[in-house]
N, C-alpha and C positions, 0 to 999 in steps of 0.2 A: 093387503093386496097380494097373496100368496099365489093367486091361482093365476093374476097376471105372471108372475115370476114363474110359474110351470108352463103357462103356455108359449115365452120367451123362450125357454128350455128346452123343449119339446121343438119348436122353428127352428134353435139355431142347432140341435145336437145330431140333427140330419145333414150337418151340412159341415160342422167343425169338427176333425178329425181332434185336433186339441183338447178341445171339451169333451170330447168321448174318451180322450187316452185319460183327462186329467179324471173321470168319474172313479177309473181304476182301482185309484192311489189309495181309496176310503178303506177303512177295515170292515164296513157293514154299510149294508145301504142307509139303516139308521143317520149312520153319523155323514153320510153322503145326503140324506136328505136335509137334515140342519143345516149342515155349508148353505145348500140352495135355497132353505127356507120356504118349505112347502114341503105339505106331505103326499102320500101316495092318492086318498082319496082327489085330492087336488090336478093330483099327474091324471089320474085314469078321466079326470073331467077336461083335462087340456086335452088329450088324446082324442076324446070322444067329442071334443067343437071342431076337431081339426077333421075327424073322418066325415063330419057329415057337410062341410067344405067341398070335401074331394070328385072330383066330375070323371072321373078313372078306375078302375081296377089297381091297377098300377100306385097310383094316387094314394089309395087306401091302404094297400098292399104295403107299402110305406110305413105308414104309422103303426099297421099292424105287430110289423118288423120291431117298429120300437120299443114297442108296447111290451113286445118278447120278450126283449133285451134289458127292458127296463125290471122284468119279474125276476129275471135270471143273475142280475149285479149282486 
């Protein structure tokens, strides 16, 4: 159920400053990805349930954000 656990990830890392400081600490997103248990394919499919959700520019704009920050870790 991995992709449950990305799309949990994906809700709460918008809103927990916590969880985004603690993504940090990883030495490579590899090994940031095992902690969370789920892979990238997985993120880019939570991402993409959550933009077609969004009823906003704003909304999407959001996730977009994430999605950035999630290539660039």
């Amino acid at each position: 159920m991995a992709l449950g656990k990305a799309i949990k990830f994906v809700k709460q890392i918008g809103v927990d400053n916590e969880l985004r400081k603690s993504c940090y600490k990883y030495n490579s997103k590899e090994e940031l990805l095992k902690k969370l248990d789920f892979n990238e394919g997985e993120f880019e499919d939570a991402i993409n349930m959550e933009l077609v959700k969004c009823q906003t520019y704003e909304q999407a704009e959001r996730f977009q954000q994430l999605k950035m920050w999630f290539l660039i870790l």
